[in-house]
VODRENZA-407755 format. One record per residue (C-alpha): residue in three letters; x, y, z. Coordinates in Angstrom, 2 decimals, decimal comma. Layout:
# VODRENZA-407755
ALA	X	Y	Z $
...
***
This chain:
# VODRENZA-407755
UNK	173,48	-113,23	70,45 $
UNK	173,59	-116,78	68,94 $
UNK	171,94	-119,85	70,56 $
UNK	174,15	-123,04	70,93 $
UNK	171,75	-126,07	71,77 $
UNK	169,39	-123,96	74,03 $
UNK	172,27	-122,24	75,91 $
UNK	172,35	-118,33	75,10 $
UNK	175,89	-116,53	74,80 $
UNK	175,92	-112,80	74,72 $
UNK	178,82	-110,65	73,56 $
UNK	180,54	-109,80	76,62 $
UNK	179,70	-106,04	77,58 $
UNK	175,86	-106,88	76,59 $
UNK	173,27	-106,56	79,83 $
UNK	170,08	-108,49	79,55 $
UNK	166,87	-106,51	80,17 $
UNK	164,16	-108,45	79,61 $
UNK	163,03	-111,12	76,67 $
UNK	164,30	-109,76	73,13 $
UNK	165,77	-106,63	75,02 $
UNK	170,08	-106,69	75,15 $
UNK	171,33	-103,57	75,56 $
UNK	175,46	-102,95	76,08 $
UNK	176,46	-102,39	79,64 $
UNK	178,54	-99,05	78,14 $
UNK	174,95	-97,80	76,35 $
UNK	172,68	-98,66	79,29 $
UNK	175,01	-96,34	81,57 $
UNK	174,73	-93,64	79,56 $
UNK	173,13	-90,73	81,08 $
UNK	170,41	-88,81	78,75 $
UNK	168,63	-86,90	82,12 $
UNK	169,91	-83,29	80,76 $
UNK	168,93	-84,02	77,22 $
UNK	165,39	-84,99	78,35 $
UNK	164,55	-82,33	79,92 $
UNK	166,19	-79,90	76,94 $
UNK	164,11	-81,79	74,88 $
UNK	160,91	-82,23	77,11 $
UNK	160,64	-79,56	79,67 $
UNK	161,93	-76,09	78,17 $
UNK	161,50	-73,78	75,88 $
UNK	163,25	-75,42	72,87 $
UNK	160,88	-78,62	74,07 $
UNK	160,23	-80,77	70,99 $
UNK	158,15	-83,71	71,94 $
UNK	156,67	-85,15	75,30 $
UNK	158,12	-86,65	77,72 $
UNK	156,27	-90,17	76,55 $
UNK	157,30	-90,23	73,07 $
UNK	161,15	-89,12	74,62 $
UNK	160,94	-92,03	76,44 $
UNK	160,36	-94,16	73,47 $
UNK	162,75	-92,38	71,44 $
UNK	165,54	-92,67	73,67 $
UNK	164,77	-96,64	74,23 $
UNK	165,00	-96,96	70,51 $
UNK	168,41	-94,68	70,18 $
UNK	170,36	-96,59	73,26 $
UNK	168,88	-99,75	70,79 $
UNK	170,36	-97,85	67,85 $
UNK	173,91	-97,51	69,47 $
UNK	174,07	-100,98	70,59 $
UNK	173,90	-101,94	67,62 $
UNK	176,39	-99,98	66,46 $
UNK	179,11	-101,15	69,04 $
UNK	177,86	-104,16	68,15 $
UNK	178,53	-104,00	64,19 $
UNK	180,95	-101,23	63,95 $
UNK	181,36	-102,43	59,92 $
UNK	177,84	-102,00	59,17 $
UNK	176,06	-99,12	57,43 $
UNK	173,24	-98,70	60,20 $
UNK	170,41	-96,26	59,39 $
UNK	168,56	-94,71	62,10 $
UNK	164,61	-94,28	61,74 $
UNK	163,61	-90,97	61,89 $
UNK	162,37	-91,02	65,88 $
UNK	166,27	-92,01	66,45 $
UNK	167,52	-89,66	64,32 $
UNK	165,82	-86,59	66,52 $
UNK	167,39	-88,15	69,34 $
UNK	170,89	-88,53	67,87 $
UNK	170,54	-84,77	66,45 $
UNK	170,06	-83,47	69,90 $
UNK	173,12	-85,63	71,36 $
UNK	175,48	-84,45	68,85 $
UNK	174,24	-80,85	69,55 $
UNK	175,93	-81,66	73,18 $
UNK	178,81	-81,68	72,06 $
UNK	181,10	-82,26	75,24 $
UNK	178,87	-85,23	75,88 $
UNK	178,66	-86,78	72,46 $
UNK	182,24	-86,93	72,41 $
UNK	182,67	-88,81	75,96 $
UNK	179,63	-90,72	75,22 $
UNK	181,13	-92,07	71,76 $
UNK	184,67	-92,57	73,42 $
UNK	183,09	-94,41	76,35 $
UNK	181,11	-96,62	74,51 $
UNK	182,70	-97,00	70,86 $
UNK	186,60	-96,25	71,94 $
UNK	186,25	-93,33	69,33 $
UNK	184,24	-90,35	68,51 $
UNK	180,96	-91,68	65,65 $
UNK	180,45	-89,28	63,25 $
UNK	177,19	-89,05	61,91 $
UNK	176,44	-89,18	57,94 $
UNK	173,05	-87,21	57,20 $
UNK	173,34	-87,64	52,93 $
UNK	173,43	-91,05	52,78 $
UNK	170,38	-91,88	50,37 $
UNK	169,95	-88,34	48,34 $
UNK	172,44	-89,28	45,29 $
UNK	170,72	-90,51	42,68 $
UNK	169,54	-94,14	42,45 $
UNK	172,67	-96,23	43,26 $
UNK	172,56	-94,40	46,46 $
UNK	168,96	-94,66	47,25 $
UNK	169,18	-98,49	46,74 $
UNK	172,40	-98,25	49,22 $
UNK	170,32	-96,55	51,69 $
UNK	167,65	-99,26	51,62 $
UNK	169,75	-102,01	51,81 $
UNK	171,36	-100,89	54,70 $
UNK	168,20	-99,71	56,00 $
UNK	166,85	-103,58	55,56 $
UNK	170,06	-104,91	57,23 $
UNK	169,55	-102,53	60,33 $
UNK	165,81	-103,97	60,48 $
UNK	167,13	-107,72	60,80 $
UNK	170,09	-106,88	62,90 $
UNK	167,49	-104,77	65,25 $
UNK	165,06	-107,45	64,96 $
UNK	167,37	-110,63	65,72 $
UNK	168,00	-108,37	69,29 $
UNK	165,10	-106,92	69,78 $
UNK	162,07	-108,41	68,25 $
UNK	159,80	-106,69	65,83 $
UNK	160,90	-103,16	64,37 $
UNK	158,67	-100,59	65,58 $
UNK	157,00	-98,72	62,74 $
UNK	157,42	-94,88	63,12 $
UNK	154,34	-93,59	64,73 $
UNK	154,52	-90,18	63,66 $
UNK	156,52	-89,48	60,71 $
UNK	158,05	-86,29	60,10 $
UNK	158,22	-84,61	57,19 $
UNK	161,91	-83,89	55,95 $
UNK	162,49	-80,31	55,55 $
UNK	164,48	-78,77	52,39 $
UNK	167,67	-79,07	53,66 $
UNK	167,44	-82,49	55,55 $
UNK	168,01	-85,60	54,46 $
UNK	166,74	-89,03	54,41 $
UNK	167,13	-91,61	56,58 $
UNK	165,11	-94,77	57,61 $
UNK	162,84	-95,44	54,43 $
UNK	159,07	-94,28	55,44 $
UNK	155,70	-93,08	54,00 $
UNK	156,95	-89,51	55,36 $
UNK	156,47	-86,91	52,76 $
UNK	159,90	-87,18	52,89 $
UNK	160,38	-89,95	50,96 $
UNK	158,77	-89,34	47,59 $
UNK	161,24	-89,17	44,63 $
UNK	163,69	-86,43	44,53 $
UNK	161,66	-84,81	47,62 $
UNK	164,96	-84,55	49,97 $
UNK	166,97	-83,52	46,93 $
***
């Protein structure tokens, strides 16, 4: 979005939701009901239905900005990343999802950061652009709540004070 004396012009798929809040028309139509209730009202539930809520507001933020900036290296925080996880794992709808809002199928990239130094400074450079790209849209980046701890086999994302993200921890 760019301001030309006082008059706002939006890309053209973009759907205005409130101060600070574009989302595209092809994200906001996306339908996450099935994945919510995988993720908030079953066995395999994961988090509540509050913090899915947020999640998901941040995600649909996350992939407008990537149809937005399909040349940039965005990096999802980690509340994102859950939520992306889960979509992939739904497979059928990822695919139609990606197509319907990104022409093509987004594949998702979970090493970037883990090797060595060069690539650790990569990952926080992009993760820096992401925060001014998400915060010349949306307003202030939200700071993860609750961090998760990375696992052994996962790897980093979003820089945070996670356990995650001490040296050679996601290694």
């Amino acid at each position: 979005m760019m301001t030309l004396n006082r008059v706002e012009v939006l890309p053209a798929n973009a759907v205005m939701l409130g101060e600070n809040t574009l989302l595209s028309f092809e994200v906001q139509c996306l339908n996450f009901e099935r994945l919510k209730h995988k993720m908030t009202q079953t066995a395999e539930s994961e988090i509540s239905e509050e913090a899915w809520d947020l999640a998901e507001k941040e995600y649909r933020r996350f992939l407008t900005l990537k149809q937005l900036y399909p040349g940039v290296s965005l990096v999802p925080s980690k509340q994102v990343d859950q939520i992306w996880h889960a979509h992939i794992l739904d497979t059928r709808a990822y695919r139609d999802d990606c197509n319907a809002v990104f022409g093509r199928f987004i594949d998702h990239y979970p090493y970037f950061g883990i090797y060595g130094d060069d690539d650790s400074r990569a990952l926080n450079t992009a993760f820096n652009e992401t925060v001014a790209l998400y915060e010349s849209h949306f307003g202030p980046y939200p700071a993860e709540k609750n961090p998760m701890r990375c696992g052994d086999d996962h790897a980093c994302h979003a820089p945070s004070e996670c356990a995650c993200r001490v040296p050679t921890a996601c290694k």
